[in-house]
Each structure stands twice: as C-alpha cells, then as structure tokens.
C-alpha positions, -999 to 999 in steps of 0.1 A, spaced: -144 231 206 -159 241 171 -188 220 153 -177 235 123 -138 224 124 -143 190 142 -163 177 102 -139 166 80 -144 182 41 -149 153 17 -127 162 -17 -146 150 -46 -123 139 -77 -126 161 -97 -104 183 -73 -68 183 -64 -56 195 -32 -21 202 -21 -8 206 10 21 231 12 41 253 37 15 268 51 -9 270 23 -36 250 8 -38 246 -30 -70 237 -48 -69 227 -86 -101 219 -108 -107 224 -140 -128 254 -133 -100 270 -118 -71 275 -92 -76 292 -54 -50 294 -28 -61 295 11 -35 304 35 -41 283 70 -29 297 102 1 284 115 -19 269 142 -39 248 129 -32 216 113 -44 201 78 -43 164 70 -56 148 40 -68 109 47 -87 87 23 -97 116 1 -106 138 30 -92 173 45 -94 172 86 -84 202 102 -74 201 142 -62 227 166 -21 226 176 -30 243 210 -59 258 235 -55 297 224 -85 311 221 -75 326 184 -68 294 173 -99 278 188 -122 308 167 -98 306 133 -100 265 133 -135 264 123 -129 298 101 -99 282 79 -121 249 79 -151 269 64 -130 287 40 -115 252 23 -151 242 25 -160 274 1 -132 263 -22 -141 227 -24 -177 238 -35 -167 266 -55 -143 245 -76 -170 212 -77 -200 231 -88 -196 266 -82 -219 298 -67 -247 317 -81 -261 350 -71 -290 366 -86 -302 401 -83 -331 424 -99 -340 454 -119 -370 472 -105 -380 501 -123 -393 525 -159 -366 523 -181 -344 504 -160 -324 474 -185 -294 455 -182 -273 441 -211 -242 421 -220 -217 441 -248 -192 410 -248 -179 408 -214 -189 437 -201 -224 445 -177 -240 473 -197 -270 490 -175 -292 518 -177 -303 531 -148 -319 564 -155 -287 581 -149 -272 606 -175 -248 577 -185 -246 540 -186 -228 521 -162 -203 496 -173 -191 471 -150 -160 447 -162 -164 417 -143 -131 404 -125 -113 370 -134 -136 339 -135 -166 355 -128 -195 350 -159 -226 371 -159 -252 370 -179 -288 389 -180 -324 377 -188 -350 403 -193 -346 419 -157 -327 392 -138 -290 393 -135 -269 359 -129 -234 365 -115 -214 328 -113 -179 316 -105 -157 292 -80 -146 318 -54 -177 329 -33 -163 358 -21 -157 377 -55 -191 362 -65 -208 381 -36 -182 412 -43 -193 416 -78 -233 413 -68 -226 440 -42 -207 462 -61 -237 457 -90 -264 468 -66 -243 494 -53 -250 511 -87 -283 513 -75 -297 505 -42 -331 498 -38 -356 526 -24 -384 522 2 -411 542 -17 -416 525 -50 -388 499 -49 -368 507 -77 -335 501 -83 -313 466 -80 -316 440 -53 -311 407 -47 -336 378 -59 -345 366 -24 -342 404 -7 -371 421 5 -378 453 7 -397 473 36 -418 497 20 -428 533 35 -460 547 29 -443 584 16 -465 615 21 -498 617 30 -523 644 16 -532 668 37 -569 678 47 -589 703 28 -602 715 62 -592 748 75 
C-alpha cells in the first residue's frame, strides 16, 4: 500500500481539472500541463478532490500509484502558486544578466553564454543570485541544471554556479613543500 497514493489532492479553484481517456488535464491561468496516468490506476474527482486507487495487486501498479499521484500533486502546486529555484555566482568577474528574455552570463570564458529559457519559465537576476520560476517543476529544475551546468562549482576556491541551499566540500589544494633538504 503507498502513503503517498492513499491522500487524496485537494484542487483549489483556481484550477480546473479534467478527466479524460487516460489523461489528466490541468488548466489555470498560469498555464496548461497534461499528465498521462497508467492505465492501472484509477482517478476520481469528489467534492473538489482527486483520489487515485489501484485497479489490481501488480507490483508496477502498486510503485506507479503513488508516482502518478505525486506527479498530479506537482501540477496542482505548480499551477496554484508555482516553483522557484535559486542558484549562485561565485567568482572574479563572474556576472549574470537579462538581454530581454534571454540569460546573458559571463563566466570567464572566451564568450558569453546565452541561455533561452523554454516556455513558461521566467528568470530573472539580482546582483549574483539567479531566480528561475514556472508551474511545471520539472522544467524548472531542468533549466537550473542546465544553468549550472555552464559552470559547475569547484572544490578549491568555490567558484562557479550552484544552487542557493548547496554546499560545497572544500579541498585544501597543494601544500608547500619543506625548505629542508
């Protein structure tokens, strides 16, 4: 039995969902996001609530019932108030700036790297912080990786992008050698 599956998802209001052949369709005015559910697994929706429930004992079903239920959960969220990541610059010279929609940053690289956000993600910078937002949590977590991809952080002076809440282990680097021969 999953924890996770057995809690029904309260739908706030401001969201529509729709139950179709084998889909679930969420509408907000933030956006639109489609979940496909397995055809094992049943969706109800009752007094403003989503309940999902297993058709049988199979152990896929049993481990994608609380996955599917999850998922919904994300898009409920997402579409209600949304997701936020945050990542850092560390580092001389390193900046990060907005050119319309486009992520400008400089990253002591020959070049600066331009990244194009995908659809209904917003990003914006202040001084060295970087604020990624949108309703679907997975291309909000997609677009911070592929950002700190750029530049990963490094162990020996910590420069380079992370996340807000990351922490990096820190080596001590080289050590000077005696004088005595």
């Amino acid at each position: 039995m999953s924890k996770i599956g057995k809690k029904p998802i309260v739908v706030p209001a401001s969201v529509e969902v729709k139950i179709d052949d084998g889909f679930l369709a969420f509408k907000s005015s933030n956006g639109n996001l489609k979940l496909e559910v397995p055809r094992n697994i049943k969706v109800e929706l009752k007094d403003g609530e989503l309940v999902f429930s297993p058709e049988n004992k199979l152990r896929l079903t049993q481990a994608l019932w609380g996955t599917t239920r999850a998922l919904a959960n994300n898009a409920v969220n997402g579409l209600s108030s949304g997701f936020e990541k945050s990542l850092k610059l560390e580092g001389v010279g390193y900046k990060a700036n907005m050119e319309g929609e486009t992520l400008v940053l400089n990253l002591g690289l020959s070049h600066p790297v331009k990244f194009v956000p995908p659809q209904g993600i917003k990003i914006s910078v202040d001084k060295n912080i970087i604020k990624i937002t949108g309703y679907d949590k997975a291309v909000v977590g997609q677009s911070a990786a592929k950002i700190r991809a750029f530049k990963k952080p490094e162990p020996y002076k910590g420069k380079g992008i992370r996340y807000s809440d990351e922490i990096i282990r820190r080596k001590a680097g080289k050590k000077v050698a005696g004088t005595a021969k």
